[in-house]
C-alpha positions, -999 to 999 in steps of 0.1 A, spaced: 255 -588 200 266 -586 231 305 -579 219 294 -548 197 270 -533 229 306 -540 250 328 -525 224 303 -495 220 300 -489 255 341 -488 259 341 -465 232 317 -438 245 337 -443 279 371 -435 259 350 -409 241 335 -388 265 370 -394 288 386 -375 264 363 -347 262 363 -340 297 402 -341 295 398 -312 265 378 -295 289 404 -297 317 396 -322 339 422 -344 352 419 -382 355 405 -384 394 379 -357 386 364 -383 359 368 -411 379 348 -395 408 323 -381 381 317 -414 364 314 -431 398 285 -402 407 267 -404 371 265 -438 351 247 -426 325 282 -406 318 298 -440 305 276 -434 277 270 -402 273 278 -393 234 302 -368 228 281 -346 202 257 -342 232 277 -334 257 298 -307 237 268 -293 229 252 -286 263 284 -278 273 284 -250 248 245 -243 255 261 -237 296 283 -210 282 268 -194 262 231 -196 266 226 -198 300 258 -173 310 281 -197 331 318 -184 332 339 -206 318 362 -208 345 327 -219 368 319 -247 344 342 -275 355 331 -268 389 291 -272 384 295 -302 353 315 -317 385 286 -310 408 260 -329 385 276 -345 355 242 -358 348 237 -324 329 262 -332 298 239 -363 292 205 -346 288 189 -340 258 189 -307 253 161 -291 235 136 -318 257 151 -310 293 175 -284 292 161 -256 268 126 -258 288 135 -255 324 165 -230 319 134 -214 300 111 -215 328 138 -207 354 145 -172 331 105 -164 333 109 -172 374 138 -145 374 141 -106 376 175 -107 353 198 -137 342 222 -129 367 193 -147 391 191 -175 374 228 -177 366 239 -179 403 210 -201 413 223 -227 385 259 -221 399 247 -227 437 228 -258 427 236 -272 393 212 -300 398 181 -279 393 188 -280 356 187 -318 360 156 -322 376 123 -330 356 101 -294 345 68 -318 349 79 -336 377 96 -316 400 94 -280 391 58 -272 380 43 -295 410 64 -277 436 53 -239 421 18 -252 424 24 -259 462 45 -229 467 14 -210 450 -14 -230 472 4 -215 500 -4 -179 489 29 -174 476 22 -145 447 34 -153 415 58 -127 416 78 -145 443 77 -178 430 113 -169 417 125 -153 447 119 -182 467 133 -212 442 162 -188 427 171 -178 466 169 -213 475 175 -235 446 181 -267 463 137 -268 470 138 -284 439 153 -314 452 133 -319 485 101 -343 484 69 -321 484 49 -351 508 77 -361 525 96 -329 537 78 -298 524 40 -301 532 53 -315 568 72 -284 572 38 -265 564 16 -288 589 45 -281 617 38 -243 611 0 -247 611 3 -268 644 21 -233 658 -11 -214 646 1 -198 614 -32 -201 590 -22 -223 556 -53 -203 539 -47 -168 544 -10 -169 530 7 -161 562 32 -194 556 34 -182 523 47 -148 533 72 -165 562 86 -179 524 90 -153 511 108 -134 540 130 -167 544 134 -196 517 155 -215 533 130 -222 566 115 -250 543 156 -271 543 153 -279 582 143 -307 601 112 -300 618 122 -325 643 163 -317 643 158 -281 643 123 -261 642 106 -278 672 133 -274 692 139 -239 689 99 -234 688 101 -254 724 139 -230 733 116 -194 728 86 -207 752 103 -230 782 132 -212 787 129 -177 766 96 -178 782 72 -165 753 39 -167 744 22 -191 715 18 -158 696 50 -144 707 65 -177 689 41 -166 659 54 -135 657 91 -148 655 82 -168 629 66 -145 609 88 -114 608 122 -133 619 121 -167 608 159 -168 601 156 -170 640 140 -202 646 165 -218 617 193 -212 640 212 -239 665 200 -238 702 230 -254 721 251 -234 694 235 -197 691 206 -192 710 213 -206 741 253 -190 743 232 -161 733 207 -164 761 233 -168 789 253 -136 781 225 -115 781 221 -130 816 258 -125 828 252 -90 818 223 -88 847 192 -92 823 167 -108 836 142 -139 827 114 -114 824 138 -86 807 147 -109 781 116 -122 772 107 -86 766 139 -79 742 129 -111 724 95 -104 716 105 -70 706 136 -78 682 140 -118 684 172 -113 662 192 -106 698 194 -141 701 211 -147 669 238 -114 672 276 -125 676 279 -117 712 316 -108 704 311 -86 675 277 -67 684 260 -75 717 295 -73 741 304 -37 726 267 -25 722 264 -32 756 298 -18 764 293 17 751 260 19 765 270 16 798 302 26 800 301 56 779 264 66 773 261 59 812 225 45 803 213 13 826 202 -18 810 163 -12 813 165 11 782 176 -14 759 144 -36 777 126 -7 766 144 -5 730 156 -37 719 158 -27 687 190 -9 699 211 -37 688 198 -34 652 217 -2 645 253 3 634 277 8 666 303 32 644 281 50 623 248 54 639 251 45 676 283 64 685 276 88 656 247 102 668 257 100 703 284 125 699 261 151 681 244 148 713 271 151 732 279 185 719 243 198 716 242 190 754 209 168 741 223 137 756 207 133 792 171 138 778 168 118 749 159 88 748 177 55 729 142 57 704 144 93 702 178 91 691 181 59 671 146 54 658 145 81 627 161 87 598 193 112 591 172 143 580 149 136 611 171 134 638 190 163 626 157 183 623 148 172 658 179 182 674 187 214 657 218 198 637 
């Protein structure tokens, strides 16, 4: 018995060796792929050839993209595929706006079609939806950020959520479920590698208030998912080289927290540049307008300066006046 399980085993190995080969993959890709999946061994052929085919022409993967993400999780070619494949690419389409969605999030995480629909993917819609997350954005958040499906709901999730409820954002009136929405990717960090310390960043040295660290978290929580030692502190000293100060930038913070996460090179140096040197304008105003570094330099800042410029409108308008409207407005405001 235990010859013919040996020889049978060797002869899926040769089996499914040579399909991948058909399919284009060279001997080290296999090797690393059978070292990755055992279950590959002795995979059957039939099976594998037809998820393969299900990839391609079910579920829209190019077939140049295919190698790559059977590569990423092998596991897929050994699943059976009307009890694990069919049903969550199923569920995944009823998550999605259009294919395309689901197509890329498949292609950016290939393992979510491995993972169990019961298990994994109903449970962590269910916690997602206990959050306040409306339906209608369960897909945005899972097809955003497909890689959720693959992070423990007690162990990293639900910590996450008790992190942000320490802060003072309310678990029952679907505030964290909103900060989601806005962000998927807040729930991949480390609360103790990377959320605390920028939470404790924004109030020792930035200097703001528990809400004000609320706030960022709630309307820029791409902010608080960024590197201190890397971003927001280089970000924090340049704005104090350029003769900010402690109290100034705690004001441009609260008012448009993403001025810590700007390249200082490629927006806050020239901003800064042509506001002074140009404009003439003194460093208060952009205290009073932080939101001056959210608009393009070429075709809004310098733009709209220039129309000023020639509608000798330029010494008594304001950065808001001239920044904070829309085309048709600030051309009916200043007679364009």
């Amino acid at each position: 018995m235990e010859v013919v399980t040996s020889t049978s085993s060797i002869s899926s190995s040769m089996s499914i060796k040579r399909f991948l080969k058909e399919k284009g993959f060279d001997e080290q890709s296999i090797d690393k792929m059978l070292t990755k999946c055992k279950q590959l061994e002795k995979a059957q052929t039939d099976v594998a050839s037809q998820n393969w085919d299900y990839l391609s022409d079910t579920v829209g993967i190019q077939h140049r993209k295919l190698p790559y993400i059977v590569s990423r999780c092998p596991k897929i070619l050994t699943l059976p595929l009307h009890e694990r494949l069919v049903p969550m690419f199923e569920c995944l389409s009823s998550l999605g706006r259009n294919p395309r969605e689901v197509t890329s999030a498949i292609t950016k995480f290939p393992p979510i079609l491995a993972h169990s629909l019961e298990e994994k993917l109903c449970p962590l819609l269910a916690f997602f939806q206990a959050l306040g997350v409306p339906e209608s954005h369960l897909g945005k958040i899972l097809l955003f950020n497909p890689r959720l499906i693959s992070y423990g709901i007690e162990t990293k999730l639900a910590v996450i959520v008790s992190f942000l409820a320490s802060l003072g954002l309310d678990k029952d009136n679907g505030v964290i479920g909103q900060v989601l929405v806005k962000h998927p990717f807040l729930m991949g960090y480390s609360v103790e590698k990377r959320l605390r310390p920028t939470t404790e960043f924004l109030k020792s040295c930035v200097g703001l208030s528990d809400d004000g660290v609320v706030s960022v978290f709630v309307n820029f929580p791409q902010v608080v998912c960024r590197d201190v030692g890397k971003i927001l502190r280089p970000n924090y000293e340049y704005l104090k080289e350029c003769g900010f100060g402690d109290a100034q930038i705690a004001s441009m913070v609260a008012g448009y927290p993403p001025v810590l996460i700007k390249s200082v090179g490629n927006s806050l140096r020239p901003r800064i540049r042509f506001l002074v040197d140009v404009m003439g304008r003194g460093l208060d105003e952009v205290v009073g307008y932080p939101q001056f570094f959210q608009h393009g330099l070429k075709k809004k800042v310098e733009a709209r300066y220039k129309v000023l410029v020639k509608k000798s409108n330029v010494e008594c308008c304001s950065l808001r006046d001239m920044l904070d409207c829309n085309t048709k407005k600030f051309h009916e405001k200043f007679g364009v």
